[in-house]
C-alpha positions as CSV (number, residue, x, y, z in Angstrom):
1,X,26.4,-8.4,-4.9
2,X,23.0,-10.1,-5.3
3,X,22.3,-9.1,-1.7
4,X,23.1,-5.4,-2.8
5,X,19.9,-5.5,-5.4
6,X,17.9,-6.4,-3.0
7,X,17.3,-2.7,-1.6
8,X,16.7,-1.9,-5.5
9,X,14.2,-4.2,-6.3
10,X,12.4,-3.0,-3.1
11,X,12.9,0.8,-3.9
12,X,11.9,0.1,-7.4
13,X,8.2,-0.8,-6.6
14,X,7.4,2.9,-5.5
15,X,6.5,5.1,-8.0
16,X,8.7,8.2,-6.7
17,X,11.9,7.5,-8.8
18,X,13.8,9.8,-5.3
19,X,13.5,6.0,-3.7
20,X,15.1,4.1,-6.4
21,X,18.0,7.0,-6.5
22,X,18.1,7.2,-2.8
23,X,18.3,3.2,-3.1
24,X,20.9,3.3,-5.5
25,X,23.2,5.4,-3.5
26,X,23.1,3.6,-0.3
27,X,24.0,0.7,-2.1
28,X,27.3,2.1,-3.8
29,X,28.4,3.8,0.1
30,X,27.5,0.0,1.4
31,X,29.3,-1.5,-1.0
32,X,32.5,0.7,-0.1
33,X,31.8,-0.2,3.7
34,X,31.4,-3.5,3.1
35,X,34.7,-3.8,1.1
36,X,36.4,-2.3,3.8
37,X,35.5,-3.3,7.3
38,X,35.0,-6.6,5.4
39,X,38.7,-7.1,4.7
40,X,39.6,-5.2,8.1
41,X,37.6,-8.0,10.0
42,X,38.4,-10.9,7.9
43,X,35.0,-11.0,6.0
44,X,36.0,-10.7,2.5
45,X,36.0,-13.4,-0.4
46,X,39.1,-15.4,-1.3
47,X,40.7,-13.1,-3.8
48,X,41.3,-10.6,-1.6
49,X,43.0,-12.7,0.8
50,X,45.3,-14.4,-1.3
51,X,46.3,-10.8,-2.9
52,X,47.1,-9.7,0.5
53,X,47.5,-12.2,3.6
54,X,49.1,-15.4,1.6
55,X,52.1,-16.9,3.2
56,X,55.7,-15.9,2.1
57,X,56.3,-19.4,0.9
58,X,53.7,-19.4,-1.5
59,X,55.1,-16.7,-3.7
60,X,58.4,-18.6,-3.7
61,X,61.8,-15.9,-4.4
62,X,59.3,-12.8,-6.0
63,X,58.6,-11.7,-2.8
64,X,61.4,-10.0,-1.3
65,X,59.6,-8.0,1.6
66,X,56.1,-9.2,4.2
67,X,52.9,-8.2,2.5
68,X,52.1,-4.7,3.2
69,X,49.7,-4.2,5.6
70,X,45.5,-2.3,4.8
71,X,47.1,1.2,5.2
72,X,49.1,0.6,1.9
73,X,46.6,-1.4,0.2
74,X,43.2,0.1,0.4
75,X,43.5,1.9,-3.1
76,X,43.7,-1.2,-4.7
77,X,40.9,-2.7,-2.6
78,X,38.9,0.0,-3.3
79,X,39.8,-0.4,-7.3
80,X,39.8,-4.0,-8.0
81,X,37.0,-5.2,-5.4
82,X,34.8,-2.4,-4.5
83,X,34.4,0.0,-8.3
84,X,33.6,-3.7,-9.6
85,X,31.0,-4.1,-7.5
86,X,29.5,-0.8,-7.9
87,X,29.4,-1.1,-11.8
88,X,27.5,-4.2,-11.2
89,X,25.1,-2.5,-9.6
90,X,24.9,0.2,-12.0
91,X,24.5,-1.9,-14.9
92,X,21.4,-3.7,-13.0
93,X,19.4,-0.4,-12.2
94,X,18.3,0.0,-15.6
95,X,17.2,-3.0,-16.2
96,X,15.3,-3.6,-12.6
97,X,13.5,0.0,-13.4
98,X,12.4,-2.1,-16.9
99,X,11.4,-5.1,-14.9
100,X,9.2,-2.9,-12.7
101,X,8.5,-0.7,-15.7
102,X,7.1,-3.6,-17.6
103,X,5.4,-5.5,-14.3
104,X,3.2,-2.0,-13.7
105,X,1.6,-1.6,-17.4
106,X,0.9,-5.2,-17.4
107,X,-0.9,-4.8,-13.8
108,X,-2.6,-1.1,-15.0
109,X,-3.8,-2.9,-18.4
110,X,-5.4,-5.9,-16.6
111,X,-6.8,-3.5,-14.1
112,X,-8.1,-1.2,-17.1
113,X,-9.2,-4.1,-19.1
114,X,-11.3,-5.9,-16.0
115,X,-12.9,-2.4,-15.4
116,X,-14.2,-1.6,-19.2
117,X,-15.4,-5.3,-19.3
118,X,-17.7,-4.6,-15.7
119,X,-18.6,-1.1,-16.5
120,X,-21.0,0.4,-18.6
121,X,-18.8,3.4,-21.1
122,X,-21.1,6.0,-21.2
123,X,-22.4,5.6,-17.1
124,X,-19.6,4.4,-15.2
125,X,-22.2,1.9,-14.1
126,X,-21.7,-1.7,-14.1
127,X,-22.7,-3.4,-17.5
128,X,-25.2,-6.8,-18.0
129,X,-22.0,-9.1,-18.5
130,X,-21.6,-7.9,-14.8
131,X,-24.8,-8.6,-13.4
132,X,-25.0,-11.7,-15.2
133,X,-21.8,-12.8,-13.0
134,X,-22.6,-11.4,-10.0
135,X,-26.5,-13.4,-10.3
136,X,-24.2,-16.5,-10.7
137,X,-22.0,-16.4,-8.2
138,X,-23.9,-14.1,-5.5
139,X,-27.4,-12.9,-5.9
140,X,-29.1,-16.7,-6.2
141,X,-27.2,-17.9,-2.9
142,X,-28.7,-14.6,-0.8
143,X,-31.7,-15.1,1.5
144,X,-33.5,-12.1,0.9
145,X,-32.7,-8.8,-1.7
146,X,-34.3,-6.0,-2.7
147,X,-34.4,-4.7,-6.5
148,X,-35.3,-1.3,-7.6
149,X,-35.9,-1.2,-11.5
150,X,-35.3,2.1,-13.7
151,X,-36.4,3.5,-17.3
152,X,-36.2,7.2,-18.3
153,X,-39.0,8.3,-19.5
154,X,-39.5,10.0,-23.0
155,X,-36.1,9.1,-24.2
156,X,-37.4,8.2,-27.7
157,X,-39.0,11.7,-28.3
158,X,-35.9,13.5,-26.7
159,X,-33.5,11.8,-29.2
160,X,-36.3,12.3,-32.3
161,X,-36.6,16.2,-31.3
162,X,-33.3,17.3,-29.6
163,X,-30.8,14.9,-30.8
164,X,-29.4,11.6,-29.3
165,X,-26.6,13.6,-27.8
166,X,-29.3,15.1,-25.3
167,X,-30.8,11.8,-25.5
168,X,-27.4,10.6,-24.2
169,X,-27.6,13.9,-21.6
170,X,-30.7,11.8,-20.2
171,X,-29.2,8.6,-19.5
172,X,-26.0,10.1,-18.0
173,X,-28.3,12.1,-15.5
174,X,-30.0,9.4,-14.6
175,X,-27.2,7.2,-14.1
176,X,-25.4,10.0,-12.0
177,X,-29.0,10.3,-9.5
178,X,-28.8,6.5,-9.2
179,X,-24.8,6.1,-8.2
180,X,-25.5,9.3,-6.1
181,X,-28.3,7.4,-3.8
182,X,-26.3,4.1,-3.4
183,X,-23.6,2.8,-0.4
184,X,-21.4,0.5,-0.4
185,X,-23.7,-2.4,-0.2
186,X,-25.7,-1.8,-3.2
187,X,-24.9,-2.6,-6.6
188,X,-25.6,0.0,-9.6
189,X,-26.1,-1.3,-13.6
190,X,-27.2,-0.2,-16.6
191,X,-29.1,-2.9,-18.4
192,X,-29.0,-1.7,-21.3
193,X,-30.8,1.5,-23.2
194,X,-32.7,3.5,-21.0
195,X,-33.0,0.7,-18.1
196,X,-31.0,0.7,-14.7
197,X,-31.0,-2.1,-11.8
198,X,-29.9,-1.1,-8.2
199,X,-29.6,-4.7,-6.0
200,X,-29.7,-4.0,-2.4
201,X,-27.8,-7.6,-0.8
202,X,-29.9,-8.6,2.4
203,X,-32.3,-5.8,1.8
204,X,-35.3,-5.2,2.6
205,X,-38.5,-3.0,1.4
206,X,-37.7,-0.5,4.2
207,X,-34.3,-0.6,2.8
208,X,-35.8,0.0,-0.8
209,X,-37.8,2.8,0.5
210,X,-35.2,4.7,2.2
211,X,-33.1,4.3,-1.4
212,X,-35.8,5.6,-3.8
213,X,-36.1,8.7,-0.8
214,X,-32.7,9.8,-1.4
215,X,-32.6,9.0,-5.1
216,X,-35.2,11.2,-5.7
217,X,-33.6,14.1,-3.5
218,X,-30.8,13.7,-5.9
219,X,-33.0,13.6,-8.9
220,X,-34.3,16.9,-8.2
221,X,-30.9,18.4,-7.6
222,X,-30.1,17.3,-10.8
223,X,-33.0,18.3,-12.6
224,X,-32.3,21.9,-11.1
225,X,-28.9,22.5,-13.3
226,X,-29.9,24.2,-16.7
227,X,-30.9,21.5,-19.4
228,X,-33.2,21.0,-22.6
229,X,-35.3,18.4,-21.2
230,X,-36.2,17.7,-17.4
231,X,-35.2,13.9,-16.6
232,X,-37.6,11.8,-15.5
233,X,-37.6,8.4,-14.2
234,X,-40.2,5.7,-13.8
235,X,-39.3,2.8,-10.9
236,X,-40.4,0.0,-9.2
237,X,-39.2,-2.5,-6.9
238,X,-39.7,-6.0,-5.6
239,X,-38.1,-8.0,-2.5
240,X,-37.6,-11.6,-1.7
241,X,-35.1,-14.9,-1.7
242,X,-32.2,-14.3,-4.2
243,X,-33.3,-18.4,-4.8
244,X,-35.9,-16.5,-7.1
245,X,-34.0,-13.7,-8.2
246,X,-35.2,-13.4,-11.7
247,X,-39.3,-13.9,-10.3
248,X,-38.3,-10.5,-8.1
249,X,-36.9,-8.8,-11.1
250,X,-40.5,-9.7,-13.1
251,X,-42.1,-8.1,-10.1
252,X,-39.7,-5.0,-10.0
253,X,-40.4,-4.7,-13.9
254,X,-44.3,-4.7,-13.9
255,X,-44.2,-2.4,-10.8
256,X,-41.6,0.3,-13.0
257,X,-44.2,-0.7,-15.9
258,X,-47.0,0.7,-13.6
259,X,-45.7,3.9,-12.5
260,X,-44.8,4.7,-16.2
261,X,-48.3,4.7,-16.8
262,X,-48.9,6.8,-13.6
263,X,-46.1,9.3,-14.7
């Protein structure tokens, strides 16, 4: 029987519940099979032998005639040994579907709750408690990285005159350009406010050109779709040892600083 639930547990893990049924069924025909050829061949449990091959002598002057043969037994085989069986299994479906039930939303809600503490809410970027971890445990052990530093420009005056729902329009478009220009070696945060960070691991300041080139194709793009206020974007960027991570970052800052004042 506990080999039986085996097939369920398996079928259980896939989200289709056709698997599980499909699971279930095979399960109850096996069961039948099994029951059968089992006591055919000799490969049944005790109780079925003793009801049905025991010598003569044990059953002392009640039995009058030899023990009758499969052909005139397999009803009750089928009703005491193999129906059992099959409510067994019933009875277990329900509760292996909560099992799995239960085992999913756990996963999904430490799934959900690991990406809203890495991501920023309103970006979809990752957040400073991200970065912090990732300059911990990563960025300080490369040997050389390239930063790229953000701030929107004119976000104050956009949020005094329009609104800091088109203030918010701002920072989602500039977010969007940024995670529109990076691969799937660079890393994409939002600071905090109006300032983003892209890392580039083992990059260099080809690699930071190249970037900003396609980050500014996708600016443009974005500036063309209908909005209150054009977005713009003052950057900067800085390579060296991740050893000196946060000197880079200075450098990254003061160069963004300098093109604001350009812009």
């Amino acid at each position: 029987i506990l080999t039986s639930l085996v097939p369920l547990l398996i079928a259980a893990q896939y989200s289709r519940k056709k698997v599980l049924r499909f699971a279930y069924l095979l399960s109850l025909v096996s069961i039948f099979y099994i029951v059968i050829l089992g006591y055919q061949y000799g490969l049944c449990d005790a109780n079925m032998v003793i009801q049905t091959v025991s010598k003569a002598s044990v059953y002392g002057q009640s039995l009058s005639s030899v023990i009758k043969p499969f052909s005139e037994q397999w009803f009750s085989i089928i009703l005491f040994f193999a129906v059992p069986r099959c409510l067994i299994i019933t009875a277990f479906v329900p509760m292996i579907n909560a099992i799995v039930s239960n085992r999913k939303e756990i996963m999904l809600r430490d799934v959900e709750l690991k990406y809203t503490g890495e991501h920023d809410q309103l970006t979809g970027l990752y957040n400073r408690a991200k970065y912090a971890s990732m300059l911990k445990e990563s960025y300080i052990l490369l040997d050389k990285v390239a930063i790229i530093y953000f701030d929107v420009n004119n976000l104050k005056f956009v949020n005094d005159t329009f609104g800091h729902d088109m203030g918010d329009e701002l920072i989602i478009r500039a977010a969007d350009s940024i995670h529109g220009a990076i691969d799937e070696k660079m890393d994409a945060y939002r600071l905090g406010g109006d300032e983003f960070m892209v890392v580039i691991p083992n990059g260099n300041s080809d690699d930071a050109d190249t970037f900003i080139e396609n980050w500014k194709l996708k600016l443009k793009i974005i500036n063309s779709l209908p909005s209150v206020a054009e977005c713009n974007i003052a950057y900067g960027y800085a390579c060296g040892s991740g050893k000196v991570f946060s000197e880079i970052l200075s450098v990254a800052d003061k160069n963004m600083y300098d093109n604001k004042v350009k812009s």
